[in-house]
C-alpha positions in Angstrom: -3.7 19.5 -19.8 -4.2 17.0 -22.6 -3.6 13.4 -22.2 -0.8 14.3 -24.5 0.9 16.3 -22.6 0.7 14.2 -19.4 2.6 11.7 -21.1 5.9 13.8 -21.2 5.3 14.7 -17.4 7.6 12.7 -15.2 5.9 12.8 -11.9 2.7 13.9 -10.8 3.7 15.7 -8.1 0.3 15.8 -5.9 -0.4 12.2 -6.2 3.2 11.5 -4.5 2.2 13.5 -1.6 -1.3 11.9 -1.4 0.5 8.6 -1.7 3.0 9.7 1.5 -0.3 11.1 3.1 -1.9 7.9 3.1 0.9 6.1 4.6 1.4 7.9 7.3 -2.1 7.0 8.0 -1.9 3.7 7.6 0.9 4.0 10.8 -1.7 6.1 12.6 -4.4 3.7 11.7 -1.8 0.5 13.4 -1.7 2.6 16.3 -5.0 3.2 17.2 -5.6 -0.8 16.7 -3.9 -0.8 19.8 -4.8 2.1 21.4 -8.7 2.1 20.6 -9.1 -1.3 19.2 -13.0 -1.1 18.4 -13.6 0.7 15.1 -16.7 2.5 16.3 -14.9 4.7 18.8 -11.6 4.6 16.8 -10.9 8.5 15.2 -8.8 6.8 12.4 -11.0 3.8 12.1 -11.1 3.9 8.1 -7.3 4.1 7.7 -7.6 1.0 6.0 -9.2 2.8 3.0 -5.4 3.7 2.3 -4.5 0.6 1.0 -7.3 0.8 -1.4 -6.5 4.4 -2.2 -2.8 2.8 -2.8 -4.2 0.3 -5.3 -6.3 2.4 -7.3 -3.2 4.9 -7.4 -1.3 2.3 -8.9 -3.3 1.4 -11.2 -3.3 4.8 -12.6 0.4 4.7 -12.4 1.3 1.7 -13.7 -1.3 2.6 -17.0 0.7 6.0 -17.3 4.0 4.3 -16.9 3.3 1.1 -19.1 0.9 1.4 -21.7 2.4 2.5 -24.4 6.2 0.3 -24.2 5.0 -2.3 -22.9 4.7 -3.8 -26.1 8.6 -2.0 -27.1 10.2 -3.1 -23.6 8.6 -6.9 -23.8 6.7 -8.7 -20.4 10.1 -9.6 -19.4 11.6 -6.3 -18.6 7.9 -5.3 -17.2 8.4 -7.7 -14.6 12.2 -7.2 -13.9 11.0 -3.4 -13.5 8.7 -4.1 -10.7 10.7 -6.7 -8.7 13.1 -4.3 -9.2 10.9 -1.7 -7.7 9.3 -3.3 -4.8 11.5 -6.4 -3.8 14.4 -4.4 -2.2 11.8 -3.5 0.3 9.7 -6.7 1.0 13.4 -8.6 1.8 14.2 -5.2 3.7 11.0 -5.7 5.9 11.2 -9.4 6.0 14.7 -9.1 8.0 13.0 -6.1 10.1 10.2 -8.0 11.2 12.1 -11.0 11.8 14.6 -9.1 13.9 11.5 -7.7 15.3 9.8 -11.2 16.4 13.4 -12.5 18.0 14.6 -9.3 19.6 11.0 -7.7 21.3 11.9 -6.8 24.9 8.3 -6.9 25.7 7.1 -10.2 24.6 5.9 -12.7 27.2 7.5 -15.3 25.8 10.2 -15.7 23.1 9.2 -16.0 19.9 11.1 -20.1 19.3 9.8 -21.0 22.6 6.5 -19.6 21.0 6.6 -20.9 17.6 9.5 -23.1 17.0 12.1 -22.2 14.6 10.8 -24.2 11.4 7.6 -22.2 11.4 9.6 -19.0 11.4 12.2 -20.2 9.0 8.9 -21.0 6.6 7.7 -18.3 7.4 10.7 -15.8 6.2 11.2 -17.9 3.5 7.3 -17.7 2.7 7.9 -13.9 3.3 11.0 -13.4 0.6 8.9 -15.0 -1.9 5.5 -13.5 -1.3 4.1 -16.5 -0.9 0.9 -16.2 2.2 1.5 -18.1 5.4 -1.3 -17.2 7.8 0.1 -20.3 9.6 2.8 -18.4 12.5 -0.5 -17.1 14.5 -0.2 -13.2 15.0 -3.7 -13.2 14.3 -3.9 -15.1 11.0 -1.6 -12.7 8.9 -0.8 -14.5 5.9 2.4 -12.1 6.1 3.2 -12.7 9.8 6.8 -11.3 10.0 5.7 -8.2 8.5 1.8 -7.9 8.1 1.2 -4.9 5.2 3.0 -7.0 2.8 -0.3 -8.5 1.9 -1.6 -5.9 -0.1 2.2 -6.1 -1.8 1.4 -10.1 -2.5 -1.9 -9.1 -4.4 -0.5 -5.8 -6.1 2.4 -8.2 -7.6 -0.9 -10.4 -8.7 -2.5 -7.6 -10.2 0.7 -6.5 -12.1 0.9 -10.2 -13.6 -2.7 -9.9 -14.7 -2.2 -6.4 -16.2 0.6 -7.3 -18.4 -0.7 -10.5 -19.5 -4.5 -9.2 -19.7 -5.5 -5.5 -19.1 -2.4 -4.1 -21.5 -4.2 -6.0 -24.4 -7.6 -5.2 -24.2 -9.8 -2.5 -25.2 -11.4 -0.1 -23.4 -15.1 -1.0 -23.8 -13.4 -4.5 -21.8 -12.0 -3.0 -19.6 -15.4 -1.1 -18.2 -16.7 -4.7 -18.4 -14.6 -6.3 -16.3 -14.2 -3.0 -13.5 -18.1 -3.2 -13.3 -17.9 -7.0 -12.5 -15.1 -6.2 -10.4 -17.1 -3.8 -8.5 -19.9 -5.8 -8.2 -17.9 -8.6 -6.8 -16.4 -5.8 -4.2 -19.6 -4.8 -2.7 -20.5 -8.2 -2.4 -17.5 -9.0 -0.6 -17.7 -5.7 1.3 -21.5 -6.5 2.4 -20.2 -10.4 3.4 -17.9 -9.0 5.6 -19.3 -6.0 6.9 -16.3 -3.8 5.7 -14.0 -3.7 3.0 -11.0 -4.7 5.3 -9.9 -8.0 4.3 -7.5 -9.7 2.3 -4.8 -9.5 5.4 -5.5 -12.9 6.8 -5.8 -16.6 6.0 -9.7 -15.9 6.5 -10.2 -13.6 4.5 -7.2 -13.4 2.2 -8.8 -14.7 -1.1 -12.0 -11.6 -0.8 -8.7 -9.3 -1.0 -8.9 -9.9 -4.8 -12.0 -8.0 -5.2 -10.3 -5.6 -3.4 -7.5 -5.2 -5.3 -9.3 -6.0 -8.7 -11.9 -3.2 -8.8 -9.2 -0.4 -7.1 -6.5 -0.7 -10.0 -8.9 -1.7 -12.8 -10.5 1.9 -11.4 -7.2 3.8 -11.9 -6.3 2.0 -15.0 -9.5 3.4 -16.2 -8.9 7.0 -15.4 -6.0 7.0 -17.4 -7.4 5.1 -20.5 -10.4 7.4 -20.4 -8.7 10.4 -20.3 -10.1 11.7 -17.1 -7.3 13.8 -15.7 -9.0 16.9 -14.6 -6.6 20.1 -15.3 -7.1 22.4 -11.9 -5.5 24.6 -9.5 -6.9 22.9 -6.4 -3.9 23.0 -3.4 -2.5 20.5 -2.4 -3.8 21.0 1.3 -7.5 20.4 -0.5 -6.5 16.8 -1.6 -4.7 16.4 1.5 -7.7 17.1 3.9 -10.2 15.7 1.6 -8.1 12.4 2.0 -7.8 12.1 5.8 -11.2 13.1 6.0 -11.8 9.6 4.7 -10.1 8.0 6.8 -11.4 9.9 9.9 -15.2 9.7 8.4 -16.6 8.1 11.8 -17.1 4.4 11.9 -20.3 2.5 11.9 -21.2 -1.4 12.0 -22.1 -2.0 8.2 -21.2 1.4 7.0 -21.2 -0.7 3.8 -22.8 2.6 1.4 -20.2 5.0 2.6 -17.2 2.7 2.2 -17.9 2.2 -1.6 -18.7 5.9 -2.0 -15.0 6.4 -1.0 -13.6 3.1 -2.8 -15.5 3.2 -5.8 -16.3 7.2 -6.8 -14.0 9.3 -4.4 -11.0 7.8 -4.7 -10.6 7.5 -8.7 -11.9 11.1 -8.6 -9.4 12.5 -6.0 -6.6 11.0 -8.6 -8.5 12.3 -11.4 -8.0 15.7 -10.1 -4.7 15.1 -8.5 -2.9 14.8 -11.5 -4.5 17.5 -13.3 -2.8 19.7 -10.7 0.6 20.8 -11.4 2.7 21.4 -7.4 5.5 23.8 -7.1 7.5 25.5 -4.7 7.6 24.0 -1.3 4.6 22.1 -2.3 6.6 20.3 -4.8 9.2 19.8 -2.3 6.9 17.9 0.3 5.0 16.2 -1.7 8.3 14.8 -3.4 9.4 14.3 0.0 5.5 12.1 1.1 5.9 10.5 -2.0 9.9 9.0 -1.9 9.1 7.6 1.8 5.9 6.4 1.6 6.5 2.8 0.6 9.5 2.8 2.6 7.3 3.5 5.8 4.4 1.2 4.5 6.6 -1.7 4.5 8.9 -1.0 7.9 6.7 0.3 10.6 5.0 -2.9 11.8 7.4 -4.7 14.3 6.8 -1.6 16.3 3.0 -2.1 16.3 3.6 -5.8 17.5 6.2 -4.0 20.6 3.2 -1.3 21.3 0.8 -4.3 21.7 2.6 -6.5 24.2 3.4 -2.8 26.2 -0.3 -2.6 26.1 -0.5 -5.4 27.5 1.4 -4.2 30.6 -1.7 -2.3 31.1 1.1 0.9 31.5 -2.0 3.6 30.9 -2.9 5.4 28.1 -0.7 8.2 28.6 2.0 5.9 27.9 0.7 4.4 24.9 -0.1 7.4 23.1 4.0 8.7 23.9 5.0 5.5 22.3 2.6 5.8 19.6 3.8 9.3 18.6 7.7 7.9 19.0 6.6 5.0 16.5 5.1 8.0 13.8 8.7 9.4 14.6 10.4 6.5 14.4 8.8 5.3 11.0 9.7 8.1 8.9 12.8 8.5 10.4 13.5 4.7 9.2 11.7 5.6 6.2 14.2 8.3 4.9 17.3 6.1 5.5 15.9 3.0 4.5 15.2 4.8 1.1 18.6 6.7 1.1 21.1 4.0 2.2 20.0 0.6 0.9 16.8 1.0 -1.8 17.5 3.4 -3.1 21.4 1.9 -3.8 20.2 -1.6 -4.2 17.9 -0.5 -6.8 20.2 1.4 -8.9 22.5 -1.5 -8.9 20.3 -3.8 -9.8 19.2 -1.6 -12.3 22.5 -1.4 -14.1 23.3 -4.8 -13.2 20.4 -6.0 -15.7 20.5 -3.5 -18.3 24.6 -4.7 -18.6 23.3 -8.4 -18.9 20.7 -7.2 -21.5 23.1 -5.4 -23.4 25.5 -8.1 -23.5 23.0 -10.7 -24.8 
């Protein structure tokens, strides 16, 4: 499959499952903070690799998508594309999570008596405009209302600097700059003894290097050309993936967690789209793919419910029910999240500025 011919291909179909796969993990991965809260003895304790699997994905996607109209379709409607993309849901999980803070039935305490209702208003307002405000407690979030939306505060970071940067430049620059950004990741990484920052006031600005050397990394396996044309299953990526995130947990497992980051990760999507899906394969991975960011961004109120049950001390028994109702739950939320306002609210939008385009 010639880089040619990937450019009239729509969809790669495998990556949309991996991308659902992840997800899913990343709800396991919330669970077991609760459930097993020390990494070491955690079974899903690297679930947080997902995020960087999302980034490096996207940069991929984004290369595919946007490199070559960028330039016909102008900055502008590069940017009305992706709020158009994303926003729907960051609003969506804003309201969520704040309906999630007023209304928990297990909280010790109500959330004004708690934190007062200016610090919540600034911190939904904060939250509509992606702006970090580690400032609410909930364990320094700089997202408090609805903690994964930091890694959507740095990907809309990273899709400013790509238009106004990476589009432009060639591609001995851009192996310049992913080497200094994966220097400045392991360094980070070795700092903090893991690769799992960026979510919190403390360690919100290393989530740069994070995000910087991940989609610079799939940027580059576009430009380079290194889609791999295979006939690998789907159930190969799939398991290769969650073994990554159930690879066993150590205290400065630094060397492993750049292995995966760094090499494994570009590599799995290097493959991934050189594998063409069909059948019922095409199906579910169409299916992963639609609810994945839908399931990303709406789970999390129901982590902060399964904490304060925890805190009930109800047995584990109990908290691993829940935990299975909140998988449930999620991707039941997911699917008509996607169905009945995104997916809607994105259309409209859609043809709501391409009517004021037209017009001007």
């Amino acid at each position: 499959m010639s880089q040619k011919s990937l450019a009239g291909t729509p969809h790669y179909e495998i990556l949309d499952g991996l991308r659902g796969i992840a997800a899913i993990m990343v709800v396991v991965f919330h669970c077991y903070e609760i459930l097993i809260p020390d990494f070491n003895e955690s079974p899903v304790a690297h679930g947080y690799l997902a995020v960087d699997f999302f980034f490096c994905l996207s940069g991929f996607v984004i290369a595919y998508a946007y490199d070559s109209r960028i330039h016909r379709i102008g900055k502008k409607r590069f940017f009305i594309n992706r709020l158009i993309r994303l926003h729907p849901l960051v609003v969506l999980g804003t309201i969520v999570g704040l309906l999630g803070l007023l209304l928990d039935p297990l909280a010790s305490t109500s959330a004004v008596e708690e934190f007062g209702w200016g610090k919540i208003a600034v911190a939904t307002i904060c939250s509509v405009l992606m702006i970090p405000y580690p400032y609410l407690g909930r364990y320094g979030n700089v997202f408090p209302l609805n903690a994964p939306a930091w890694s959507l505060g740095l990907e809309y970071v990273i899709n400013i600097f790509y238009a106004l940067v990476l589009v432009h430049i060639n591609k001995k620059l851009l192996t310049v700059l992913l080497a200094i950004a994966a220097v400045s990741l392991v360094w980070v990484t070795w700092q903090a003894g893991n690769v799992c920052v960026g979510w919190s006031g403390e360690n919100y600005w290393e989530g740069y290097a994070r995000v910087s050397c991940c989609f610079l990394a799939g940027v580059a396996v576009y430009r380079f050309g290194w889609v791999i044309p295979n006939k690998l299953h789907f159930i190969i990526y799939a398991a290769l993936l969650m073994g990554v995130f159930f690879f066993p947990h150590r205290d400065n497992d630094i060397l492993a967690e750049m292995l995966f980051v760094i090499l494994l990760f570009p590599l799995i999507i290097a493959f991934g789209a050189g594998t063409v899906a069909t059948g019922w394969v095409s199906k579910l991975c169409a299916f992963l793919g639609d609810i994945s960011y839908p399931l990303y961004m709406l789970h999390y109120w129901m982590i902060w419910i399964l904490g304060n049950y925890a805190a009930t001390n109800p047995g584990q028994q109990s908290l691993y029910i829940y935990s299975g109702v909140i998988l449930v739950a999620s991707v039941v939320l997911a699917w008509a999240a996607l169905k009945f306002i995104d997916e809607p609210v994105r259309k409209w939008l859609t043809i709501n500025f391409k009517s004021r385009s037209e017009s001007q």
